[in-house]
SELOKE-981087 format. One record per residue: residue in one letter; x, y, z of N, C-alpha, C in turn. Coordinates in steps of 0.2 Angstrom, whole numbers, plus 5000, padded with zeros to 4 digits. Example, Ala and Ser with C-alpha at 12.3 -4.5 7.8 and 13.67 -1.06 7.14 Angstrom:
% SELOKE-981087
+---------+------+------+------+------+------+------+------+------+------+
: residuo :  n.X :  n.Y :  n.Z : ca.X : ca.Y : ca.Z :  c.X :  c.Y :  c.Z :
+---------+------+------+------+------+------+------+------+------+------+
:       A : 5066 : 4972 : 5039 : 5062 : 4978 : 5039 : 5066 : 4984 : 5039 :
:       S : 5064 : 4989 : 5035 : 5068 : 4995 : 5036 : 5064 : 5000 : 5039 :
+---------+------+------+------+------+------+------+------+------+------+
% end
This chain:
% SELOKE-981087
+---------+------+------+------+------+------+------+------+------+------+
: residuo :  n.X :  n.Y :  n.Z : ca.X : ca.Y : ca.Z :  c.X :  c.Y :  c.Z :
+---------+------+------+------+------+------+------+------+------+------+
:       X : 5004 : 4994 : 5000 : 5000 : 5000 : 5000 : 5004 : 5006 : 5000 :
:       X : 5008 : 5007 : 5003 : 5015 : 5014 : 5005 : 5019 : 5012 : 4999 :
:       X : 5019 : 5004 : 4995 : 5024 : 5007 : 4989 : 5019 : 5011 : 4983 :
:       X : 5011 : 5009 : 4985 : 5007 : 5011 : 4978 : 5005 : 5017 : 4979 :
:       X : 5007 : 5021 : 4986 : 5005 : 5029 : 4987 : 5012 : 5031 : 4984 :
:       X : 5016 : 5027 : 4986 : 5023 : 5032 : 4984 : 5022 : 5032 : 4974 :
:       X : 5023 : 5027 : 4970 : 5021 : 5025 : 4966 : 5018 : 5033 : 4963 :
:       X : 5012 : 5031 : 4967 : 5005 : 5039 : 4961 : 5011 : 5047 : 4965 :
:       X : 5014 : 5045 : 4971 : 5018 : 5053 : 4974 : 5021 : 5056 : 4969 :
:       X : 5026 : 5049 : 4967 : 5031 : 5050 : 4960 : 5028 : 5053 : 4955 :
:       X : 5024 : 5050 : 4953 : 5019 : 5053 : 4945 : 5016 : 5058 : 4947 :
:       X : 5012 : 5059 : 4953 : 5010 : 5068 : 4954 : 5013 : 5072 : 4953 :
:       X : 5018 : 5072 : 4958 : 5022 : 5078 : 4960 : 5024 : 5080 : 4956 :
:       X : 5030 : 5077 : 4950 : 5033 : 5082 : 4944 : 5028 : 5086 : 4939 :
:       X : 5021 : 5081 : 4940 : 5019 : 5082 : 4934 : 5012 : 5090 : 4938 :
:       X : 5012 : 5091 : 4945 : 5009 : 5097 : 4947 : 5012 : 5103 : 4948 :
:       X : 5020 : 5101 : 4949 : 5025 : 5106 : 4948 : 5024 : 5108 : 4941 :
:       X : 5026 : 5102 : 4935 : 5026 : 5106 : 4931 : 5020 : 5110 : 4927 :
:       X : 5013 : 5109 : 4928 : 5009 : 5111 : 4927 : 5009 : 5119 : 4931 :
:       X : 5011 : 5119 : 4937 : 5011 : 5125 : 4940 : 5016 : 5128 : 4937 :
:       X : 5023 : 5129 : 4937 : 5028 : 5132 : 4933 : 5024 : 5134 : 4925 :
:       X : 5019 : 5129 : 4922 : 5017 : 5131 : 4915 : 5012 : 5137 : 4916 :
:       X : 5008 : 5136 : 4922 : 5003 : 5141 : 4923 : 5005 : 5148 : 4923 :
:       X : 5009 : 5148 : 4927 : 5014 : 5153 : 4929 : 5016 : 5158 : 4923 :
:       X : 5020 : 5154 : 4917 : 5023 : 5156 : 4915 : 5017 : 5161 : 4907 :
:       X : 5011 : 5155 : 4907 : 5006 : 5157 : 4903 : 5002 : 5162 : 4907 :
:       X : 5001 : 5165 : 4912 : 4998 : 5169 : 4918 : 5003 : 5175 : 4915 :
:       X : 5009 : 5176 : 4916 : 5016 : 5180 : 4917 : 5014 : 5183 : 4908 :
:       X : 5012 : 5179 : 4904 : 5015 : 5180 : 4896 : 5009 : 5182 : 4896 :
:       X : 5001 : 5181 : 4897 : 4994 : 5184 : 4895 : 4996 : 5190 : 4899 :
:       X : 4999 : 5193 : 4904 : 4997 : 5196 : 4907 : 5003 : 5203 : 4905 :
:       X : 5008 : 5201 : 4901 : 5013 : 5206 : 4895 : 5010 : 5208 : 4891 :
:       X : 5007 : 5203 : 4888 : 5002 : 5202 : 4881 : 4998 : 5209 : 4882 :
:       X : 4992 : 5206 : 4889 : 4989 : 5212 : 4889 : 4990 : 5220 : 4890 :
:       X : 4997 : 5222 : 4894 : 5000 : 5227 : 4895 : 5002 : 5231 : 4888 :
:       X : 5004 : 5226 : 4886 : 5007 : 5227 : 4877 : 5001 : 5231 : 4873 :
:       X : 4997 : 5226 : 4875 : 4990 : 5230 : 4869 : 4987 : 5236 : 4873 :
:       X : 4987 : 5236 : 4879 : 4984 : 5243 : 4880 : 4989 : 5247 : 4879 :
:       X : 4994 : 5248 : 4881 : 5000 : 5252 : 4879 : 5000 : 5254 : 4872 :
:       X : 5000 : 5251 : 4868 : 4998 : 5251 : 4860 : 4990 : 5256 : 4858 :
:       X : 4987 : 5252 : 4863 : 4980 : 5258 : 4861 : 4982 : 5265 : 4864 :
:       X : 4983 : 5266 : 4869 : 4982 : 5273 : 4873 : 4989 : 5276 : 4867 :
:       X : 4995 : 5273 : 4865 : 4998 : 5277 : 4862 : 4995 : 5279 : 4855 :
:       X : 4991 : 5274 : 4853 : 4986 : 5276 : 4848 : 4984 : 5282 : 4848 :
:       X : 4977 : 5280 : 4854 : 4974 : 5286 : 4857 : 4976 : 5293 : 4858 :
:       X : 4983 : 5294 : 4862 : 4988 : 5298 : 4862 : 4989 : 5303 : 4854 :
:       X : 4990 : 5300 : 4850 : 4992 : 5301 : 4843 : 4989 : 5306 : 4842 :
:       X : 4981 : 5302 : 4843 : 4973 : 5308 : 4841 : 4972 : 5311 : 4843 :
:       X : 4975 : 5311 : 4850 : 4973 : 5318 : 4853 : 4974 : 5322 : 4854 :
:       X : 4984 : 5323 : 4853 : 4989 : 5328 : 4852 : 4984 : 5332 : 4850 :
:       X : 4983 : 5332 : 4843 : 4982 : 5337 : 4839 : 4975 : 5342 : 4842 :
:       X : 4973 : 5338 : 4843 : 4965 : 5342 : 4847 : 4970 : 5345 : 4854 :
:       X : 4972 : 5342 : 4857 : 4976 : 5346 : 4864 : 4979 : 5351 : 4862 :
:       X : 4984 : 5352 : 4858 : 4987 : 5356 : 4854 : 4984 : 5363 : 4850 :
:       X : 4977 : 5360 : 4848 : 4972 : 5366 : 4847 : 4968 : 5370 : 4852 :
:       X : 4969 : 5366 : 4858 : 4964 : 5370 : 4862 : 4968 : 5374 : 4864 :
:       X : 4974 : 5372 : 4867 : 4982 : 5378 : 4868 : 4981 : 5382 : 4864 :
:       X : 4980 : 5383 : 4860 : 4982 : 5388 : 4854 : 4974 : 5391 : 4854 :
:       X : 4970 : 5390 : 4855 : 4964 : 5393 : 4856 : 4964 : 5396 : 4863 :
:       X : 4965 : 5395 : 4869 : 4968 : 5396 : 4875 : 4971 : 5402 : 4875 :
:       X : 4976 : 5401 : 4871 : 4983 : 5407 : 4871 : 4980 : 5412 : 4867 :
:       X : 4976 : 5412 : 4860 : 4974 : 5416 : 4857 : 4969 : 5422 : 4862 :
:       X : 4965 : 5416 : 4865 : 4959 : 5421 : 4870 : 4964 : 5424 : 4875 :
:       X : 4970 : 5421 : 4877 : 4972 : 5427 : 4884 : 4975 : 5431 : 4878 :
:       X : 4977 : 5431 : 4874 : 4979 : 5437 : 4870 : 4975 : 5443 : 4867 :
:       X : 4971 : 5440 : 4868 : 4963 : 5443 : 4866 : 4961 : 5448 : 4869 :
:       X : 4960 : 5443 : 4879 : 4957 : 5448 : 4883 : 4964 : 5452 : 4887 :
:       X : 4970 : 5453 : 4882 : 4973 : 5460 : 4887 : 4972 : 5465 : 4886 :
:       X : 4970 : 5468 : 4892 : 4969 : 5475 : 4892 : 4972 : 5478 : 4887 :
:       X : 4977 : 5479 : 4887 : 4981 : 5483 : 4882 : 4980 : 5481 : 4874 :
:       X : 4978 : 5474 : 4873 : 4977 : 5474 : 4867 : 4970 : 5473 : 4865 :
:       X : 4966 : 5471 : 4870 : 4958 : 5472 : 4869 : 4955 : 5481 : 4867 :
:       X : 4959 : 5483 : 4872 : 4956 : 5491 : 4870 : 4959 : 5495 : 4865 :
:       X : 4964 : 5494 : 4860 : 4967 : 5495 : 4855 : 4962 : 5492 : 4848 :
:       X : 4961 : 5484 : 4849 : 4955 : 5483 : 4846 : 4950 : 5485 : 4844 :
:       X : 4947 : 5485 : 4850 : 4939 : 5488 : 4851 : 4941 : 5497 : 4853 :
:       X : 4936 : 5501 : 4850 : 4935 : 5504 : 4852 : 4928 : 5507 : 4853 :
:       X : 4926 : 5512 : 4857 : 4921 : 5514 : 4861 : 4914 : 5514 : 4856 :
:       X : 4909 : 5512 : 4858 : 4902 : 5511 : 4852 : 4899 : 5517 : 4855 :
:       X : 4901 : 5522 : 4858 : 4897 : 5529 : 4860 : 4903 : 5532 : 4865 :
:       X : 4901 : 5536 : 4868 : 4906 : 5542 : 4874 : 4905 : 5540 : 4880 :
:       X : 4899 : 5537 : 4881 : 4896 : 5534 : 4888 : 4899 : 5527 : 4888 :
:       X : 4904 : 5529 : 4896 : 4908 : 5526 : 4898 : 4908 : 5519 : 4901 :
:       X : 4898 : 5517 : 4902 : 4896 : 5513 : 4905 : 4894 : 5509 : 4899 :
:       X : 4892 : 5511 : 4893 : 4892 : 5506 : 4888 : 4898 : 5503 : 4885 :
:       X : 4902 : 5508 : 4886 : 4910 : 5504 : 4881 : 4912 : 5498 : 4889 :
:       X : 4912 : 5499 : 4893 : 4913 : 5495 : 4900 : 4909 : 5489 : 4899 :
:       X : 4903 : 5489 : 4896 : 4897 : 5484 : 4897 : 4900 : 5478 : 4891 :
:       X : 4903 : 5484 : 4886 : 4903 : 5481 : 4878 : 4910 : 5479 : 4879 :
:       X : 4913 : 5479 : 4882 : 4923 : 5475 : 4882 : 4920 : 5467 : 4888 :
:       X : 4917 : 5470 : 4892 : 4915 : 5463 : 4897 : 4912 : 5457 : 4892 :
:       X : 4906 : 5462 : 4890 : 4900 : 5456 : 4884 : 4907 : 5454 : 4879 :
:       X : 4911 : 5456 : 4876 : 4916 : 5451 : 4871 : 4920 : 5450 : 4876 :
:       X : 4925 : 5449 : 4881 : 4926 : 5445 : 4885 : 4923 : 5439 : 4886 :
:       X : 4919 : 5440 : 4890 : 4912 : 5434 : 4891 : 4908 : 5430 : 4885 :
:       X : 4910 : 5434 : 4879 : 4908 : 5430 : 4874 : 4912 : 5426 : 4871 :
:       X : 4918 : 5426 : 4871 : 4924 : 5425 : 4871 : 4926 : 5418 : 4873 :
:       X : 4925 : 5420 : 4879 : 4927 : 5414 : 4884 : 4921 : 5408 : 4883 :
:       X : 4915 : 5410 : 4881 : 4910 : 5404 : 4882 : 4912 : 5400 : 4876 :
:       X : 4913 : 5404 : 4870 : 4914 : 5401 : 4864 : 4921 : 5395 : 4864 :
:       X : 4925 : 5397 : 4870 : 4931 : 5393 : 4871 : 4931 : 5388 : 4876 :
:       X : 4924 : 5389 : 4879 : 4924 : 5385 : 4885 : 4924 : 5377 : 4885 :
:       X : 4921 : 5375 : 4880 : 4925 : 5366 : 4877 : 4932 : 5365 : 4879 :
:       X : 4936 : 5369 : 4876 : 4942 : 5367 : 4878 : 4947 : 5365 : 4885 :
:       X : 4941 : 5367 : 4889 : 4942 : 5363 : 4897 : 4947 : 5356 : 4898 :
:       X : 4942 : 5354 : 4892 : 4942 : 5347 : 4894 : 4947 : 5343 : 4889 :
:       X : 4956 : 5346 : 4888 : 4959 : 5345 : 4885 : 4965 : 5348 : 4889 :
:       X : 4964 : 5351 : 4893 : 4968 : 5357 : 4901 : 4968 : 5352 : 4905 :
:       X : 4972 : 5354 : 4909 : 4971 : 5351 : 4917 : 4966 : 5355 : 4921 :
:       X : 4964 : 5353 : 4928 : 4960 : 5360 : 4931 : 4963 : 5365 : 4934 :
:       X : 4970 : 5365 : 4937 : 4974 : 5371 : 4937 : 4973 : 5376 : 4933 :
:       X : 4976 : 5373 : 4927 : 4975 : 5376 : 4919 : 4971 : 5382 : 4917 :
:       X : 4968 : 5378 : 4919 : 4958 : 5380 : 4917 : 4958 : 5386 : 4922 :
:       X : 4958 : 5384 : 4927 : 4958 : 5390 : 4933 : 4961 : 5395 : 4933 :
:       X : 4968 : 5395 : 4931 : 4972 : 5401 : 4931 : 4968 : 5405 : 4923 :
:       X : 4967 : 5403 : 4919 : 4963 : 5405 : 4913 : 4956 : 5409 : 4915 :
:       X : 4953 : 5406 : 4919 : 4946 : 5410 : 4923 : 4948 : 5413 : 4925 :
:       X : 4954 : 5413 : 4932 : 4955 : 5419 : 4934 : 4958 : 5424 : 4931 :
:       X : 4962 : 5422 : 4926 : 4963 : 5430 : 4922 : 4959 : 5431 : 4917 :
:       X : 4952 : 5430 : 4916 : 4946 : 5434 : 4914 : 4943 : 5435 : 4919 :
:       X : 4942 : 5435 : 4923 : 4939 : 5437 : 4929 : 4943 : 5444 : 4932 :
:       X : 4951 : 5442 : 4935 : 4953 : 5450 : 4935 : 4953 : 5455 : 4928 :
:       X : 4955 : 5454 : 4922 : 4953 : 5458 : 4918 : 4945 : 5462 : 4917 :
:       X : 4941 : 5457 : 4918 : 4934 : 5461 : 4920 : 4933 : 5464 : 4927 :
:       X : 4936 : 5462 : 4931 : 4938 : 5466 : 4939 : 4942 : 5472 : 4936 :
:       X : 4948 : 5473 : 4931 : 4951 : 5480 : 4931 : 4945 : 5485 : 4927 :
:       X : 4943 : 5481 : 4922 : 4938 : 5485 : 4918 : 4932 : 5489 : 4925 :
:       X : 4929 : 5485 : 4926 : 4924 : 5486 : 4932 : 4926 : 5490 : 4935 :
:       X : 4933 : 5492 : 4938 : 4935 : 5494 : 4943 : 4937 : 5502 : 4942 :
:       X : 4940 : 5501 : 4936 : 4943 : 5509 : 4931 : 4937 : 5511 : 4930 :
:       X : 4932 : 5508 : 4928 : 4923 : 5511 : 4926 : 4919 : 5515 : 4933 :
:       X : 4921 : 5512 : 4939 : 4920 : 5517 : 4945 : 4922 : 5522 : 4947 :
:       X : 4928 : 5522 : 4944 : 4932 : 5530 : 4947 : 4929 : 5535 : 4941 :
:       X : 4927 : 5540 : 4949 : 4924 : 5545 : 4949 : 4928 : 5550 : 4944 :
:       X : 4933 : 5551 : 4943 : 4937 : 5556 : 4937 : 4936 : 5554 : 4929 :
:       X : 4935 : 5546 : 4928 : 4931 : 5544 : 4922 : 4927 : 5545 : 4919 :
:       X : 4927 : 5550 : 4916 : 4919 : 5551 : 4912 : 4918 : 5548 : 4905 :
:       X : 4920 : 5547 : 4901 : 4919 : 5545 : 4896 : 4923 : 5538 : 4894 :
:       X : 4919 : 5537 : 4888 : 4923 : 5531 : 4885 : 4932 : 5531 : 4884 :
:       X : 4933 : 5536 : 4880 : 4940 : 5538 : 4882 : 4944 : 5536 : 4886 :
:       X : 4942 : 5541 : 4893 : 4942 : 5540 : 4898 : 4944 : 5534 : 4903 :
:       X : 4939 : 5529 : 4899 : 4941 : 5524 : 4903 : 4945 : 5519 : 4902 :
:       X : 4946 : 5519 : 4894 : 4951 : 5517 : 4891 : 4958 : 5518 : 4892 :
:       X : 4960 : 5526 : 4894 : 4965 : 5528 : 4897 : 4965 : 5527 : 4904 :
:       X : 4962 : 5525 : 4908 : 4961 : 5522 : 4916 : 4963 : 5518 : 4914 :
:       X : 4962 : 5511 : 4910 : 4963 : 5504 : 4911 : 4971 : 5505 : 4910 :
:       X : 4974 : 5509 : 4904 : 4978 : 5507 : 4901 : 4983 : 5511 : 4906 :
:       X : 4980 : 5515 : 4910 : 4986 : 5520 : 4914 : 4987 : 5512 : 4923 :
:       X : 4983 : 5509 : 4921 : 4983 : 5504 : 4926 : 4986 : 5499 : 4925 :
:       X : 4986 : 5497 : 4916 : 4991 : 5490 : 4915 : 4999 : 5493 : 4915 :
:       X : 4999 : 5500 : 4914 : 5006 : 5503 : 4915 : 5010 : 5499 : 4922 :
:       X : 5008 : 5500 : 4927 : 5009 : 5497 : 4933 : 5011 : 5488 : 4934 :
:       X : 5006 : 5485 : 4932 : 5006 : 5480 : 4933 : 5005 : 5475 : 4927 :
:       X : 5007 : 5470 : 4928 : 5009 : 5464 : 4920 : 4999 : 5465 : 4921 :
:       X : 4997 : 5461 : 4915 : 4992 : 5458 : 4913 : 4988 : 5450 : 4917 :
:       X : 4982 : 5449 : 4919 : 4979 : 5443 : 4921 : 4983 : 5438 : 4916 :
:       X : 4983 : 5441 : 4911 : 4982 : 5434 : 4906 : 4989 : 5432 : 4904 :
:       X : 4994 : 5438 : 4904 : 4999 : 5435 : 4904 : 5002 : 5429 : 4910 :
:       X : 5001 : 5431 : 4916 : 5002 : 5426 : 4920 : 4998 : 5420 : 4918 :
:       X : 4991 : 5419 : 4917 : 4987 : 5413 : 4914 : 4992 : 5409 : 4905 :
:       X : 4993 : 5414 : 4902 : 4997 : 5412 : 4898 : 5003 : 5408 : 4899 :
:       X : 5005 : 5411 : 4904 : 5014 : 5408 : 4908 : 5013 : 5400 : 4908 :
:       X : 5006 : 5400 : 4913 : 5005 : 5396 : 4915 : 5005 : 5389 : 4910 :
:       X : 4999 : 5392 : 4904 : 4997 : 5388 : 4899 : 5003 : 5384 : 4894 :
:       X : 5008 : 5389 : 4896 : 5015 : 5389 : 4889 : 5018 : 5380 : 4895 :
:       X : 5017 : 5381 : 4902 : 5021 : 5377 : 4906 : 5017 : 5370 : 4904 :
:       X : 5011 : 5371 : 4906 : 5008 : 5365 : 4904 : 5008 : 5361 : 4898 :
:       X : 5010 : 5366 : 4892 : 5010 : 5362 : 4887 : 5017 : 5358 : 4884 :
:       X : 5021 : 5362 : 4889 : 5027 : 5357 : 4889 : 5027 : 5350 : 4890 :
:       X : 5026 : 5351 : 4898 : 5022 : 5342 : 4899 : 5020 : 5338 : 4894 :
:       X : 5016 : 5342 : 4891 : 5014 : 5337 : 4886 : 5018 : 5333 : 4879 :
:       X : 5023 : 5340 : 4879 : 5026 : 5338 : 4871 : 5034 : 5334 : 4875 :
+---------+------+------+------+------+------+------+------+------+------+
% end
């Protein structure tokens, strides 16, 4: 009886080792396989998307270019003398601006995205802000307010810019 258990021990043992050893090694080789092929896809994926990522940057940049003081109001100029309609009319193309770009979120990180808000949000804070003072009277006026204001201090957008030029490096 102890020589027919030993007997079947002999033929088991090598033959569940080497089934395990094969498991193992087919487990180990599906399991490359599989990393192989997703790697494959996302750099696929990756490919197509550049070029979309790539444009929303450039759409991004275009708009902080857009909304600087110093060159929005070069741009545009006043559609009357009343200093609360040219104030009204630089925010509304801001805001128009920004919605029509606002898709592009979703090719940003949310840093990104955020410093980009908040530099339309202070450039409409400088507009609003130069539109309050009381020595302001005209369209003009306030034109020469904003622009005697960005003398002092860089632009929103340019530091939103700074920021956009950093992330796009990551990427490339």
């Amino acid at each position: 009886m102890e020589n027919k258990l030993f007997e079947i021990l002999s033929y088991t043992l090598p033959s569940l080792v080497t089934g395990g050893v094969a498991y193992y090694f087919f487990t180990a080789y599906f399991k490359d396989q599989r990393n192989t092929r997703r790697w494959l896809v996302q750099r696929e994926l990756q490919k197509e998307s550049l070029p979309l990522r790539l444009q929303a940057f450039e759409r991004m940049a275009l708009f902080l270019e857009r909304i600087n003081p110093s060159k929005l109001l070069l741009r545009v100029a006043p559609i009357s003398e009343e200093k609360k309609h040219y104030e009204n009319y630089l925010v509304e193309l801001i805001e128009q601006e920004f919605e029509h770009n606002m898709t592009q979120q979703i090719y940003m990180s949310d840093e990104c995205w955020t410093a980009i808000v908040m530099a339309k949000n202070a450039t409409v804070q400088i507009i609003r802000k130069s539109a309050l003072n009381e020595k302001v009277t005209s369209a003009d006026g306030l034109r020469e307010a904003i622009l005697t204001e960005m003398v002092d201090r860089s632009a929103p957008s340019n530091t939103a810019l700074a920021y956009l030029k950093k992330e796009l490096k990551n990427y490339m």
